[in-house]
N, C-alpha and C positions, 0 to 999 in steps of 0.2 A: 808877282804872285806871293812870293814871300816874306814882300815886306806886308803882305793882306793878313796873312797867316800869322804873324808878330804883333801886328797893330792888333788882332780879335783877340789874340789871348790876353793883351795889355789892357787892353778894356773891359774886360772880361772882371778884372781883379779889381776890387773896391779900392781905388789911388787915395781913396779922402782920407782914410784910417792910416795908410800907407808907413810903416818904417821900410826904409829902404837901403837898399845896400850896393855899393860897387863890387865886383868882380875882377879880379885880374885874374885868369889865365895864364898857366905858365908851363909845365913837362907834363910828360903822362910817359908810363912803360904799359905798353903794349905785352900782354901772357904768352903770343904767337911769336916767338923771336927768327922763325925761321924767314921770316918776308919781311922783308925793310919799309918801316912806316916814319912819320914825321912825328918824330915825339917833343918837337918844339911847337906845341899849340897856345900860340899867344893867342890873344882876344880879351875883350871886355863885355860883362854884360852886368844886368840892374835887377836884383833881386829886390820887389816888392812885395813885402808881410803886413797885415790886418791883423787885429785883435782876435780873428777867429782861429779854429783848428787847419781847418782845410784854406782858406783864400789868400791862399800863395802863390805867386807867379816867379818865371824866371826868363829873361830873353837877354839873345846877347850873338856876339860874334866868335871865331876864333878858327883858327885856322887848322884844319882838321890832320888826321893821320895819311890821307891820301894828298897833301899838299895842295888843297884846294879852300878856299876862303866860304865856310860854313854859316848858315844864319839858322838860329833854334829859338824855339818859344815852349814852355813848359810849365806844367799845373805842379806842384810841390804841395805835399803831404807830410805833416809832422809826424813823424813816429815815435816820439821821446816827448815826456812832459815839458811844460813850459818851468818848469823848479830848476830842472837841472841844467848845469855849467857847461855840458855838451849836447849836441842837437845832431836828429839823423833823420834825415826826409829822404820821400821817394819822388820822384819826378817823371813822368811821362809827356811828353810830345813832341810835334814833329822838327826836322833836321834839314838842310837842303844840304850841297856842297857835292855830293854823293852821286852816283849814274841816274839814281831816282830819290826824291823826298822817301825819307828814312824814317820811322815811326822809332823816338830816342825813350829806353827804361832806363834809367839808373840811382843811382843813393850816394845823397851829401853826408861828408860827415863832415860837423865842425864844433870850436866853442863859442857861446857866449861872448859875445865882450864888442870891444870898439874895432878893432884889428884881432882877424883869425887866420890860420889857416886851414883850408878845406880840401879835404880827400872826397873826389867820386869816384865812383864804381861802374861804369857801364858793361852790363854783359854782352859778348860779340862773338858771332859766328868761327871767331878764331880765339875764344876762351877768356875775352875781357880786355880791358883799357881799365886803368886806374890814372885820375890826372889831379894835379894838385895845382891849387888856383888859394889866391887870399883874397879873404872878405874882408871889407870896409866900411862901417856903420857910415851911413850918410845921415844919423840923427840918434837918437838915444837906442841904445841896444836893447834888443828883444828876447824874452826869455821862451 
């Protein structure tokens, strides 16, 4: 089921236009420090961008806070002009990994350029994750 759920959002997104990018995955600090979570979330996923505002997609793997091996797919929204040297998009959709599929909010920040690194934000029932992951243009970078 949720390689179904991955594959529609991945089709979803216009691939012809496509700049695309690698994701590496790497720590996150949990804001709830009183419960012990897995703050080594490797993973990889493939961010795909189109020449539009909105048709951006994001899917990918990584291994989550409750040390279970997660799969996400997710619609990304620019929030910053395409001019400037930093970018912060919103992302929504769904998560597995978890007791039940997980409906994911949260907010990339990165720069510009060929190699970035990126801060997200997800808010969470115990006051947020923030996880830090590097982008990697897989073709000319996009503003």
């Amino acid at each position: 089921m949720r390689w179904i759920i991955l594959l529609a959002f991945m089709l979803a997104s216009p691939i012809a236009l496509a700049q695309n990018s690698l994701i590496l995955h790497t720590f996150s600090y949990h804001a709830q420090r009183d419960t012990r979570h897995n703050e080594q979330n490797f993973g990889l996923s493939l961010k795909l961008d189109d020449c539009g505002i909105v048709h951006h997609c994001i899917f990918g793997t990584y291994d989550n806070s409750q040390w279970n091996q997660s799969f996400y797919a997710a619609k990304l929204w620019r929030l910053t002009k395409r001019s400037n040297d930093f970018r912060i998009e919103a992302g929504f959709g769904p998560v597995s990994g978890y007791k039940q599929v997980k409906v994911l909010a949260f907010l990339n920040f990165d720069f510009v350029g060929p190699f970035s690194p990126m801060l997200t934000y997800a808010p969470t029932q115990d006051g947020g994750v923030v996880l830090l992951s590097f982008r990697c243009a897989l073709n000319a970078p996009d503003r």
